[in-house]
Every structure is written in C-alpha cells, then in structure tokens.
N, C-alpha and C positions, 0 to 999 in steps of 0.2 A: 639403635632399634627404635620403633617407635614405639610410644604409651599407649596400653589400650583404651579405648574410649573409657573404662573402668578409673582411669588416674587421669592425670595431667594432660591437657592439649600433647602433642606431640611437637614439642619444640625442640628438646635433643634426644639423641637415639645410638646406638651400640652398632659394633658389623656381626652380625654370625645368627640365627635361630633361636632367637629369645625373645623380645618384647617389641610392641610400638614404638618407643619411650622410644614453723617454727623458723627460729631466727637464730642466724650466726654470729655470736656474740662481739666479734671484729667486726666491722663495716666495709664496705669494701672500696671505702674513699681513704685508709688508710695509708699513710703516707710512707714514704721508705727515705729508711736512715742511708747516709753515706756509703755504707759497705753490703748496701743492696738487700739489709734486711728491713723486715714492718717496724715502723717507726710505733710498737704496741709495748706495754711490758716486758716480755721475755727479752727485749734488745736495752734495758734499760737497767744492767747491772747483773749481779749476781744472783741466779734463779735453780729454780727449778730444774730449765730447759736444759741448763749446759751440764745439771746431772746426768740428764735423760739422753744427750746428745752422745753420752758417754759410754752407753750400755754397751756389752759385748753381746752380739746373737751369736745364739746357740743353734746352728745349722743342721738340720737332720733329715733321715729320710721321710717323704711326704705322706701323710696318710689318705687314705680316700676321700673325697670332697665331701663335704656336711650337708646334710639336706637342703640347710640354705642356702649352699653352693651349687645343687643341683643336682646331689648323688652320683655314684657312678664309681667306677676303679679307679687307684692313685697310678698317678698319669707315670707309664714306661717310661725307659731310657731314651735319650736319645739315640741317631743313628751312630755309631759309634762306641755304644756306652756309657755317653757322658750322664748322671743321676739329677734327676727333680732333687732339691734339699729346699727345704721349708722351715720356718721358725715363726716367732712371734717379734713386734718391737712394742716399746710401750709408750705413749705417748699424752699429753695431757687431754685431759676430757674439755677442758675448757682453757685454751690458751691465755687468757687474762690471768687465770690463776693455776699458771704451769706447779704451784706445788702442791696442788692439790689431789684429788682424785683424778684418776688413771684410763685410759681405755689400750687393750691389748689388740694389734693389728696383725693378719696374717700374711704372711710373706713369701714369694715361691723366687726359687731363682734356679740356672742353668747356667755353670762358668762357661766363660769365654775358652776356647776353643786352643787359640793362640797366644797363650801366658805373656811370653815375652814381646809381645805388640801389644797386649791388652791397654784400652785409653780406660773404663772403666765401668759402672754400670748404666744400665740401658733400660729405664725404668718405664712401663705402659699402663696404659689406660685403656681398656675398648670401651668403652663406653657405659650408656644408659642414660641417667645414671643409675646404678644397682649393681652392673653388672660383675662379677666373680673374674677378678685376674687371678685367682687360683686355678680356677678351673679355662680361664680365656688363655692364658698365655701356651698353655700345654695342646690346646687345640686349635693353635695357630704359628705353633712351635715349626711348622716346617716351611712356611714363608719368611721367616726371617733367620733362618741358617745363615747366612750368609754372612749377617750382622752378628750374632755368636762368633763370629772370629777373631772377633777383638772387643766386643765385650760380655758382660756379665748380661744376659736375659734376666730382667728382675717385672714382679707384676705384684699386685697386691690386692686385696678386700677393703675397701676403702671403709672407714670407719660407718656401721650400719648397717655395711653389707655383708651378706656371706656369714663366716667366722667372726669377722672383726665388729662384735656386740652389733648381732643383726637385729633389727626392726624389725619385729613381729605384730601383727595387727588381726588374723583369725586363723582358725583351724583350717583344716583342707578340707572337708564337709562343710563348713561355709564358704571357703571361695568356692567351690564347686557351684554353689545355690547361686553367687554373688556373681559369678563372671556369665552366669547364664539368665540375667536379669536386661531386660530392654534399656538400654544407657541411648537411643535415640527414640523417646517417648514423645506418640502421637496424640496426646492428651490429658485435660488437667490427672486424672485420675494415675495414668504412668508416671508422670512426671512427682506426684508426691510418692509414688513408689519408689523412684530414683533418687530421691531427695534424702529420701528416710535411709537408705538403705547406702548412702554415703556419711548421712552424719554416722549410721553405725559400723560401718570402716573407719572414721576417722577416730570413734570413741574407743573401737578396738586397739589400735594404735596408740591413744594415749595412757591405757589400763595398761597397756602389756610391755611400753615402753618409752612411757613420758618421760623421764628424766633422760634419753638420749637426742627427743628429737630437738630440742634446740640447739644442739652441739655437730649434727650430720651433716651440715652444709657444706657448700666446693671451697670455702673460703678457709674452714677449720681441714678441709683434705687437702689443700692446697699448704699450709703451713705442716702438715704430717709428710708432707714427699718432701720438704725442707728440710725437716728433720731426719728422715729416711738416707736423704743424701748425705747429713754430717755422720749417720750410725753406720755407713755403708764407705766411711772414708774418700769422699768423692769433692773434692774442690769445686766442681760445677754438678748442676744437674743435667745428664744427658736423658731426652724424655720422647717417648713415640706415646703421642694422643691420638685418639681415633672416634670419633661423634661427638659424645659427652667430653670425651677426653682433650680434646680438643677449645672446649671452653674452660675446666678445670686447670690444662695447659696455661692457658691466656690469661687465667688467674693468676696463677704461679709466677708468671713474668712480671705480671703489674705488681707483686709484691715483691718479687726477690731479682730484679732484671740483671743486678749485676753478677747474680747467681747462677743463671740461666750457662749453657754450653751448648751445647748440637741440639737442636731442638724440631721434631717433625707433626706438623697438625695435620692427619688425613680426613677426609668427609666431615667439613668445614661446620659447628656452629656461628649462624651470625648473629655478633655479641650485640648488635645493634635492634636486634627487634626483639620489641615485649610480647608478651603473652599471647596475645591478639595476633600479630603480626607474622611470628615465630608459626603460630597455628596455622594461618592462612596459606604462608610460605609452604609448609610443609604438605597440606591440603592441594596446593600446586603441584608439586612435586612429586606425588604420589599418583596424581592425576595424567602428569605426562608421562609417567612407567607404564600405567597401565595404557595410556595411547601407545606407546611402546612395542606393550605385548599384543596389543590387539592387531597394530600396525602387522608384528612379524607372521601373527595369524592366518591375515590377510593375502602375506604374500607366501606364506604356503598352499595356499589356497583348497584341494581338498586333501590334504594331509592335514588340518586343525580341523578338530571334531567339533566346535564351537559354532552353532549358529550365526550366519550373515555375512556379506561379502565386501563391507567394509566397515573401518571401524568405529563410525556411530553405530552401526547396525552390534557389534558385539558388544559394546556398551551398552546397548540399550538391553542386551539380552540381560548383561549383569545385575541392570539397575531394576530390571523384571523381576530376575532372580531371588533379591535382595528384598525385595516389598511381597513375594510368596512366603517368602520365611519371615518375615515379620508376622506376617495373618499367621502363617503356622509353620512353626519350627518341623525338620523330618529326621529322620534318625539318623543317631553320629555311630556314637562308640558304646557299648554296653546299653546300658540304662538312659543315657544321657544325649540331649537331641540337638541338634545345629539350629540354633537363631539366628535374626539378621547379625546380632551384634557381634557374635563370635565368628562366622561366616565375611563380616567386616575385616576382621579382625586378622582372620587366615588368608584372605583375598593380599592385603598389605606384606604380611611378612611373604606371601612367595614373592613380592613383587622388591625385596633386597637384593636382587641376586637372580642376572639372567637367567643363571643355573637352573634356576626353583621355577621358571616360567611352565617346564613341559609338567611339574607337580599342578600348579596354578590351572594349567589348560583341562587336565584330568579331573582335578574335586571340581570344577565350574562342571565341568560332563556329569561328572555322576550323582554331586547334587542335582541337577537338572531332572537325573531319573527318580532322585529319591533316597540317595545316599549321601549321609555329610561326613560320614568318617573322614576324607581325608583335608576337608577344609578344619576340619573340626580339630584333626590333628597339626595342621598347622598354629592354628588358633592357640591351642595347649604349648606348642613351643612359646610362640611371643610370648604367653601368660606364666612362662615356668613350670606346669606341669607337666610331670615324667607319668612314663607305660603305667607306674605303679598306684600314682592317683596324689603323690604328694608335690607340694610345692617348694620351688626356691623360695627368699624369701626378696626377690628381685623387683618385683612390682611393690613393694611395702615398702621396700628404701628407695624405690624410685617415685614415690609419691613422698614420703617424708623427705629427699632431698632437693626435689623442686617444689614443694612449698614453705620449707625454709626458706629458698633459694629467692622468689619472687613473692613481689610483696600482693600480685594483682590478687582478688578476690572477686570471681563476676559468678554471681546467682545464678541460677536457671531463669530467671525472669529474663535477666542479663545475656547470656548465652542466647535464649531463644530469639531476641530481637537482632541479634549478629546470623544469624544462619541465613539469609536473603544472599549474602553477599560470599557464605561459604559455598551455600548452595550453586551458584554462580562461577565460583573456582572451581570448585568440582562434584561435576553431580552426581559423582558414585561417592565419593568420601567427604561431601560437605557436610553431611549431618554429625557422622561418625568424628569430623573435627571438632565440627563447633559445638554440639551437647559436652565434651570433653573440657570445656573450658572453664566451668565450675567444679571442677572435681575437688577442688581446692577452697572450696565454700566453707565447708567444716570445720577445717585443718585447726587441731588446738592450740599453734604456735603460729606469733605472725610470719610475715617474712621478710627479705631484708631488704631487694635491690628491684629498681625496676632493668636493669643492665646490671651483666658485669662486666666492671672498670675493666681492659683489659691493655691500656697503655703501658708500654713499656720501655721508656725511652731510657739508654743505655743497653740494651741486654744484646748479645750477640745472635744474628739472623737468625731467623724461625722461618722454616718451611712449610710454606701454608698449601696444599694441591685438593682444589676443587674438579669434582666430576660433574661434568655436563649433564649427564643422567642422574646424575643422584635423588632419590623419592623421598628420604629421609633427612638429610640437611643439604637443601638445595644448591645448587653450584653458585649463588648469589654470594652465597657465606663465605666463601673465601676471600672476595675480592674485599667483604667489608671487614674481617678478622684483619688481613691483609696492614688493611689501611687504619687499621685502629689499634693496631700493635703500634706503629708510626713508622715512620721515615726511616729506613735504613736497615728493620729490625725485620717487618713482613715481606717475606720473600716468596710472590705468589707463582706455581704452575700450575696448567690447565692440563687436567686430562680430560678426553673426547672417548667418554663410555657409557658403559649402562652399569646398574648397580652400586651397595655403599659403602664407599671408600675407590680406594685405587690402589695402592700398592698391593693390596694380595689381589688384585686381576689379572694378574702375571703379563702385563703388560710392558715388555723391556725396555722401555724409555724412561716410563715413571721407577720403575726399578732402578736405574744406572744412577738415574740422577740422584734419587734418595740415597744410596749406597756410597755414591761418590759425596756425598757429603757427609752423612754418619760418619763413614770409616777414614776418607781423606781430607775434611773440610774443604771441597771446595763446591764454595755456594753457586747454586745454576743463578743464571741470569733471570731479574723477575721480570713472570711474562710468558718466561719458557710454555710453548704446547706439544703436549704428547700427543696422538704420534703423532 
C-alpha cells in the first residue's frame, strides 16, 4: 500500500484497500551463528527465549477485529466449515533482554485441510508496513485455498499493529482535521503549517506510546516470526510476503538463512534503494499506472467519460483537476470536503488494482462536477478510516515502523529542493512524493539502517515474482531483492501485468508456479515469465 503523503515517502506498501504505505535495538549487520540463528544474546546460552519458545497457545474462536484492526465481523468459516481460531504469543519487548518485559502478539490461523500431507505452517505478511494479518488473511483467504491443503494458513499483528500493543498517536477528530491539512504546500506560510502539524503527530505518538516505538521495527518482527516458528513447532519457516512483507521476509533470511523453507516474495521491495530513491521509484511507478489508465481510456474512446483523446490530454485534465482543489477543496462526505491531498491520495489507491480503474474514471467524473465523495472515499480507505468515522491504527504503526526502520531525516527545506526532479518523474504524483519525504523530521526515536541487509547466503530458494505494472513497488524490485538475497537463494519470475502483486490476479502461470513450489518443492527456473 502506499504511505499517504501524511507519513513516510512511499517506499513499501501492502496489496488490498488500505493505505499509500526510533531505533531497533539489533542492528541489522548482525551476524548469524552456525545453526542459522542472530549471532545476539538470546543464541548465547540459557535465556529467556527458550522459556518463551516453549509456550503453549491457547487456540480459540476469533473475536471481531479491534478498532485498530479496522472493525468489522469475526471473519466466517471457511468453505467447508473449516473455523478462524486466534490466540495470543508472547514475546520479548526487547530482544537484547529476552527476560525481561513482554509484548503480547495476535495470531489468526486456518488448519490445513489435508492432515496427513500437511508440511506445516504457512506464515504471511501483506504488507504496509501496519497492515492487520488478522484482519488481511481472512480477506484473502480465498486466493490461497489451494495452499490450505497442506498447510496451516497463519498471519499475525506484527508487534504495534492492530492488537499486538498498537501505536497510537491521536484521536479520530484529529486525524480527521490532520489528513485534511495541505501536506504539498505552496508557501512559506503552509509549509510551517505542515511542519507544525507533524511535529504534533510525532509528539502525539511519543505521549501515547513512547516506550514501544523503539522496539516496532522489521528487525524485532522479524526475530518474533522466528520465534513464531519455534511456538508453532515448525523446523523451518514457511512464509508468503507481499509489499512490506517482502522486505520483512528478506530480513528474516539475512538473520536466520538456515532457518528459512519454502519461502515466496510477491510485489517486490527493492532492499537496495534509500529513502530518496525508494520515493522516486515509487513516484515512477505510480506514474506509469496512471499512463495505464489513461492509455485504456483512450482506447475506449467514447465509452471513458473523461476529458481528451489521448493521454497527455487526460493527465492534464487530472493535473487541472488537482491544482482546482488545491485553490478550493468541494464537497466529499457529510461535513467534510475533498482537497488536493486526499483527492492525491484516492487517485493512488484506485490505481492498486485494474479493478478499481472504472471507480478511478467515475470520482475524476464527478469531482470534475463537484462531487469528491467518492475520491474521498477512496482516500478514507488508504488512510484507515471506516463509514463510521474511526480509524485503524495503520498509518501510526506505519510511520512508527519506517522511521525506526531508516535512519534518513530530510527537512522540508530538504524535501523542497528534491521536488524538480520528482516533479519530472511524475507530474501528477511528484509533489504528493517528494513533500512526503520529511515526514520523519520529527520522529522522537532515531532510526537504524540506510538498507536492509537482506543477504542470505545458505538459506533454501526464495521466490522473488515481480509485476511489470506494479505502482507501488516497482518491478525493478525484484530483480535487485533477487540478487541481494545471492546466488542460489533469489529465485526471480516476471509477471507481465497491471496491479499490486501477482499471485492473487488469478493469473494461472504465476499460480502453478508458486503452488508447484509451496506444496511440491519444485523451484521454477529463475527468469521464468508469465504468461
């Protein structure tokens, strides 16, 4: 998903209807002992850990998702009847000093299907980072049936989010005010608006939940799926990543490679670009979707209600569009009115998912007349807000995890001097990137890595499948994941698509392959292109 301009550049991102999108006390040059775990304290004798590795979960039926899950009903059976069962694990708050204080993490799983083939669990990530595998797995539970046959469907609240001691930083009457503030300010006077009005997100954040955020980075969730796996009785970790999860994945490897099993990275972060770079990529990205959609516009020609008859001409409508709502926001939803930046904000998420194009075509229509309900509605999806007016708390852990996460810090001084060359990548989303690049100004914890490490030499193949189309971690990403896992381990496929990720675009090649490896190990040849 990507980050709204409100948090972090958009350098990694989630698959589904939800967002853009301190210091981790491990390093992430941390070395690894012979039997493929962190060469840290917990591998250095009798601890804590091997308490904790020991717990029994108590499996039960799931309750309804938590506000900072995202609300809503506890997720049905599957087809079949098979039941959601949930529980808690408990894990150290701060790995250096596993016997100490505690954080409780939320757990969903869905047995395997086929008992007597089962190989074991089948642990995800969709992304963000923030995003709710309580609530993700159960809403993606029918694309991977298939994989439920032989194993365990497992997803989890990674510590910060969701359930699992979420990061809270304001009420829902302040984001409300806060996501409808100018985050691409045409002057000194907005820009100390924007300024202000981050440090006091980032102070809300550290009043409401300073003693967590130095401990929420992929590095400390990356050592809790470790753990997961020893509490879950699984000799290897079998893991499906997807955006975020995908760099979290590549963490996991560089720390525990011997540990690693069937392992699948879909809609590639690339572990090789910083902040800067990550943003730009992305700003690219998003850039050629919406050429994309304008392209398909085009060649419906008058079936697209959209001004102009090719697609400079509909981009320029947009970028029209987008500088009338800046002068003057028009009306969304109740009380509450469409700016450029939420209007930014809704344009990006229909553009995840060819699906969401003919939504895309319709709010650019009827804002046009005067109406932003349903940009505005999308908008409210990326940012976590539900029909009812509250929020997840998804954007809070997704700005507390990537600025743990990176150590960069560029000012608005800073940011403003890079926009020539955003501008230039793309002229509908270069603002919308690069003002995003200080969001992490404030942050009252540093951070840790300009990269992360994600070599992992020993660990058995990783399926890395980059999409050609992808807006949110561009197809670039896989080849260098790829190659920065190393020799032997990056196992890259190309899919040739629109939207983020590949395997749930029900595409039957990227299907076969991924399946044929999950369930039978046999690694596709890297290189393989779908279709």
């Amino acid at each position: 998903m990507p980050i709204s301009a409100a948090q972090r550049p958009a350098r990694r991102a989630a698959q589904s209807a939800a967002l853009l999108t301190a210091t981790a006390l491990l390093a992430a040059t941390a070395g690894c002992s012979d039997d493929g775990g962190p060469a840290t304290p917990e591998s250095t004798g009798p601890s804590g850990l091997d308490a904790l590795a020991a717990q029994r979960l108590e499996w039960g039926p799931c309750l309804p998702p938590s506000p900072a899950e995202g609300g809503g009903p506890a997720p049905t059976p599957l087809p079949g009847g098979t039941p959601w069962e949930c529980t808690f694990m408990t894990a150290p708050l701060d790995y250096a000093k596993p016997d100490g204080e505690t954080v409780d993490l939320a757990l969903i799983r869905a047995r395997a299907a086929d008992r007597g083939r089962r190989i074991g669990s089948l642990l995800f990530n969709f992304g963000g980072p923030g995003g709710s595998g309580i609530t993700g797995l159960p809403g993606f539970a029918s694309d991977f049936e298939t994989l439920r046959s032989r194993y365990d469907l497992v997803s989890f609240d990674p510590r910060g989010v969701g359930r699992s001691a979420p990061v809270e930083c304001a009420s829902d009457k302040e984001l409300d005010a806060y996501y409808a503030l100018d985050f691409m300010p045409d002057d000194a006077a907005e820009e100390r608006t924007l300024s202000d009005a981050q440090k006091k997100y980032a102070n809300g954040c550290e009043k409401n939940s300073g003693l967590r955020l130095p401990h929420v980075g992929t590095e400390n969730a990356a050592r809790d799926m470790d753990l997961m796996r020893r509490v879950l009785g699984d000799d290897k970790l079998h893991y499906f990543g997807i955006s975020y999860g995908t760099e979290l994945g590549g963490v996991y490897a560089h720390l525990f490679p011997r540990n690693v099993g069937r392992a699948v990275f879909d809609a590639v972060v690339d572990p090789s670009a910083g902040v800067e770079e990550g943003a730009l990529g992305q700003a690219r990205g998003f850039q050629l979707a919406l050429d994309n959609f304008a392209q398909d516009c085009v060649d419906r020609a008058e079936e697209c209600v959209l001004p102009g008859s090719t697609v400079a001409e509909i981009e320029e409508f947009v970028i029209g569009l987008l500088a009338e709502l800046d002068a003057k926001p028009i009306a969304g939803i109740g009380d509450r009115k469409l700016t450029q930046t939420q209007a930014a904000n809704g344009i990006a998420q229909a553009l995840y998912s060819q699906e969401f194009w003919p939504y895309l075509e319709q709010g650019l229509d009827e804002a046009d007349g005067g109406n932003g309900a349903l940009l505005l509605a999308l908008s409210d999806s990326m940012n976590g807000r539900s029909q009812t007016g509250s929020y997840s708390n998804i954007q809070a852990a997704n700005a507390a995890i990537n600025c743990v996460d990176f150590k960069e810090r560029y000012t608005l001084g800073q940011a403003k001097e890079r926009l020539p060359e955003f501008r230039k990548t793309s002229p509908v989303f270069g603002d919308f990137m690069g003002w995003a690049l200080a969001s992490c100004a404030p942050w009252p914890v540093p951070g840790t890595w300009e990269n992360p490490d994600v070599s992992a030499a020993g660990s058995a193949p990783i399926l890395v499948i980059g999409n050609t189309g992808d807006p949110a971690t561009p197809y670039e990403g896989a080849r260098s994941m790829a190659e920065a896992l190393g020799k032997g381990v990056g196992v890259e496929l190309t899919y040739k698509g629109q939207g983020h990720g590949a395997y749930s675009s029900g595409d039957a090649c990227v299907k076969a392959a991924t399946d044929a490896y999950l369930l039978e190990g046999k690694v596709p040849a890297s290189g393989t292109v779908c279709p």
